[in-house]
FIKOL-33818 format. One record per residue: residue number from 0; residue in one letter; chain; x, y, z of N, C-alpha, C in turn. Coordinates in steps of 0.1 Angstrom, whole numbers, plus 2048, in hexadecimal, padded with zeros to 3 digits. Layout:
! residues N
+-----+----+----+-----+-----+-----+------+------+------+-----+-----+-----+
!   i ! aa ! ch ! n.X ! n.Y ! n.Z ! ca.X ! ca.Y ! ca.Z ! c.X ! c.Y ! c.Z !
+-----+----+----+-----+-----+-----+------+------+------+-----+-----+-----+
! NUM !  a !  A !   X !   Y !   Z !    X !    Y !    Z !   X !   Y !   Z !
...
+-----+----+----+-----+-----+-----+------+------+------+-----+-----+-----+
//
This chain:
! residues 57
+-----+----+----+-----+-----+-----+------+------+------+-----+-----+-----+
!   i ! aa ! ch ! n.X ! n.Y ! n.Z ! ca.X ! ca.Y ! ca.Z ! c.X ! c.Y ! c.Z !
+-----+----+----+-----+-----+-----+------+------+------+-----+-----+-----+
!   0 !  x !  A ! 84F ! D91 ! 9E3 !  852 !  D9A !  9D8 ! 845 ! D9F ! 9D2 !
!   1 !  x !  A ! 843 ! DAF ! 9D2 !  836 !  DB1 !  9D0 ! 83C ! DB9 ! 9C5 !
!   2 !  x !  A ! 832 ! DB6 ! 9BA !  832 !  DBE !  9A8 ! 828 ! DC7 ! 9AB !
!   3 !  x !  A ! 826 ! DD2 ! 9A2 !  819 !  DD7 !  9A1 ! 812 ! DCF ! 996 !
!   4 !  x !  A ! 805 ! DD1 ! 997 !  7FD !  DCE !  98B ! 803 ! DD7 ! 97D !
!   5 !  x !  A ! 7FF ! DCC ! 976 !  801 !  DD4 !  966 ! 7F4 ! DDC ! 963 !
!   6 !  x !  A ! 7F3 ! DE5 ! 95F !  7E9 !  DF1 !  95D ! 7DF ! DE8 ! 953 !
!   7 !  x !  A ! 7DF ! DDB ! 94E !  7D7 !  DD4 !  945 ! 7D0 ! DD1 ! 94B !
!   8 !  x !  A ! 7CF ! DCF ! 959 !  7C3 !  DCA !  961 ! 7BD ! DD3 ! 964 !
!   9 !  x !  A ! 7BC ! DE1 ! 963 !  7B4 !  DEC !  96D ! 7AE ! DF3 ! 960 !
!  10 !  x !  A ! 7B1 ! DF0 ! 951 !  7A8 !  DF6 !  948 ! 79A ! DF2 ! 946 !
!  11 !  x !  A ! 78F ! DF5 ! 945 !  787 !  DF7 !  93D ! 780 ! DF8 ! 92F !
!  12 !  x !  A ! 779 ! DF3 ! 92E !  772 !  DEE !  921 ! 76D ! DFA ! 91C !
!  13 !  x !  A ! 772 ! E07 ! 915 !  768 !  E15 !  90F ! 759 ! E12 ! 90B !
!  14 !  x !  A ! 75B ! E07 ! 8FF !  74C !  E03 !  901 ! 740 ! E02 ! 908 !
!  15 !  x !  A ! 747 ! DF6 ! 918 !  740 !  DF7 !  91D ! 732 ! E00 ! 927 !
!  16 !  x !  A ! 73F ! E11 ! 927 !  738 !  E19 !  930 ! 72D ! E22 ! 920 !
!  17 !  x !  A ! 735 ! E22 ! 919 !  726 !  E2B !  911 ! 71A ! E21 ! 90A !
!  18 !  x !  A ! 71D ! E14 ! 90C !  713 !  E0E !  908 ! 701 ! E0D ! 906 !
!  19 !  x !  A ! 706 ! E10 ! 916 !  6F4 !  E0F !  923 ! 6F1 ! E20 ! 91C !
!  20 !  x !  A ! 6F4 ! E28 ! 91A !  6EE !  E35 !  917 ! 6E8 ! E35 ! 90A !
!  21 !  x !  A ! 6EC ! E2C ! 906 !  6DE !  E2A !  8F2 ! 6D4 ! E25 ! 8F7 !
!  22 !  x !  A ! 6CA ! E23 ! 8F8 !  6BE !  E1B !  8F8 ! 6B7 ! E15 ! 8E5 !
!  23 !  x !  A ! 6B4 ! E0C ! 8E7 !  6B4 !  E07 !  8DF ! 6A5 ! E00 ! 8DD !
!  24 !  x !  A ! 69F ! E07 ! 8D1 !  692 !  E09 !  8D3 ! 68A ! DFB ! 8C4 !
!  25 !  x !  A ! 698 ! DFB ! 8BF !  695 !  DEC !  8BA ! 68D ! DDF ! 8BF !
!  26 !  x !  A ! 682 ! DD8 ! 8BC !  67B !  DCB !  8BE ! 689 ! DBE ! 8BC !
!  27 !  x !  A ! 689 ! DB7 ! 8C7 !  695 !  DAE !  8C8 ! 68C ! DA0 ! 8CD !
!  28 !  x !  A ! 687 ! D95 ! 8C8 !  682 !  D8A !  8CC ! 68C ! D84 ! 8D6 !
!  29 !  x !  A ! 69A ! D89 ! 8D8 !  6A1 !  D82 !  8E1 ! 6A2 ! D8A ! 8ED !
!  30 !  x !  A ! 69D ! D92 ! 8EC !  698 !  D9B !  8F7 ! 68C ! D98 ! 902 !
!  31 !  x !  A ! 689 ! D92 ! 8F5 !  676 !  D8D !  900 ! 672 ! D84 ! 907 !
!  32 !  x !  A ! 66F ! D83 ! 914 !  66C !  D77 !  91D ! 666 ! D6B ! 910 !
!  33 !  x !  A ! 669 ! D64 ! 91A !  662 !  D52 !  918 ! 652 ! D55 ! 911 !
!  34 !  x !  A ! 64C ! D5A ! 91B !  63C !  D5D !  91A ! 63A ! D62 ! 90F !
!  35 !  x !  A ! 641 ! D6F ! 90B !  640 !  D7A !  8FC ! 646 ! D74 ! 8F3 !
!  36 !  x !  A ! 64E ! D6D ! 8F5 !  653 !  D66 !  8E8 ! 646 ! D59 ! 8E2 !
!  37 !  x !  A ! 640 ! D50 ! 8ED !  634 !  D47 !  8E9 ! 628 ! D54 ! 8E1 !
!  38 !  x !  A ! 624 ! D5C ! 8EB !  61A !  D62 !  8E7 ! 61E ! D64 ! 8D8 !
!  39 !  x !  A ! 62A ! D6D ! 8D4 !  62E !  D6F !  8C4 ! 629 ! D64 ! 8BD !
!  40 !  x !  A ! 62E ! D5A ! 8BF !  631 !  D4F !  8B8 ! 61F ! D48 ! 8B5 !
!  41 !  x !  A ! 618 ! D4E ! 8BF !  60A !  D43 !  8BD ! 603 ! D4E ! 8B8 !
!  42 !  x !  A ! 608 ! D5B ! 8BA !  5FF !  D67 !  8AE ! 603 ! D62 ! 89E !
!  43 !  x !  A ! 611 ! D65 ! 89C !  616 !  D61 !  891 ! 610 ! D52 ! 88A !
!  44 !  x !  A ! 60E ! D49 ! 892 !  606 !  D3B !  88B ! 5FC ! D42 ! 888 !
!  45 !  x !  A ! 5F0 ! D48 ! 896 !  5E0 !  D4A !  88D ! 5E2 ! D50 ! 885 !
!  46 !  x !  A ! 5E7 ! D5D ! 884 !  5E8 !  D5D !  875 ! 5ED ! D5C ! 867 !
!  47 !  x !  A ! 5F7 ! D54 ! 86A !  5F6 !  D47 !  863 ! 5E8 ! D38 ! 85B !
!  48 !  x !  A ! 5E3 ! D34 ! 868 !  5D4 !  D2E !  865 ! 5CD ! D35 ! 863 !
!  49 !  x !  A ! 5C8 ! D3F ! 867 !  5C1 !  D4D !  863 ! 5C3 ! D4F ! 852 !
!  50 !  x !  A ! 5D1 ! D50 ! 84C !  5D2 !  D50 !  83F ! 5D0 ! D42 ! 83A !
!  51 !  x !  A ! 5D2 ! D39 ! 83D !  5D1 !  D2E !  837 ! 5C0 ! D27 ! 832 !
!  52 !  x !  A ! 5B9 ! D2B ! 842 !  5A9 !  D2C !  83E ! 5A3 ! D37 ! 835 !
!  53 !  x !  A ! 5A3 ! D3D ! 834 !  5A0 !  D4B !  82A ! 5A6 ! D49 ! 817 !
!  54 !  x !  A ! 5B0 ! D44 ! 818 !  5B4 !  D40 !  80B ! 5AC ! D32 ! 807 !
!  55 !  x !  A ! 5A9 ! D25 ! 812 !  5A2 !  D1D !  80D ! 590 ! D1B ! 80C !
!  56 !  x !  A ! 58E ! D27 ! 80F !  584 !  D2C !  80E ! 57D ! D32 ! 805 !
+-----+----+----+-----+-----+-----+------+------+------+-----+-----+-----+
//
């Protein structure tokens, strides 16, 4: 006994196709390798100590 498919399986997500055509020029830290995310993070401390020496100074 062969049914057809119900037409709910062969739709498409509209979203999905206009999505990829925005580019998105936003800074996203979840965006950034392993590496770029350390680097951030050990900029953001020096200066951090950077401020902390200069005030006890």
């Amino acid at each position: 006994m062969n049914r057809p498919q119900s037409a709910l399986f062969h739709k498409h997500a509209p979203a999905a196709r206009g999505q990829a055509a925005r580019p998105d020029d936003r800074v996203s830290f979840l965006r950034l390798s392993a590496g770029e995310r350390l680097l951030a993070a050990a900029a953001v401390s020096a200066l951090l100590w950077a401020g902390v020496y200069w005030a006890l100074n």
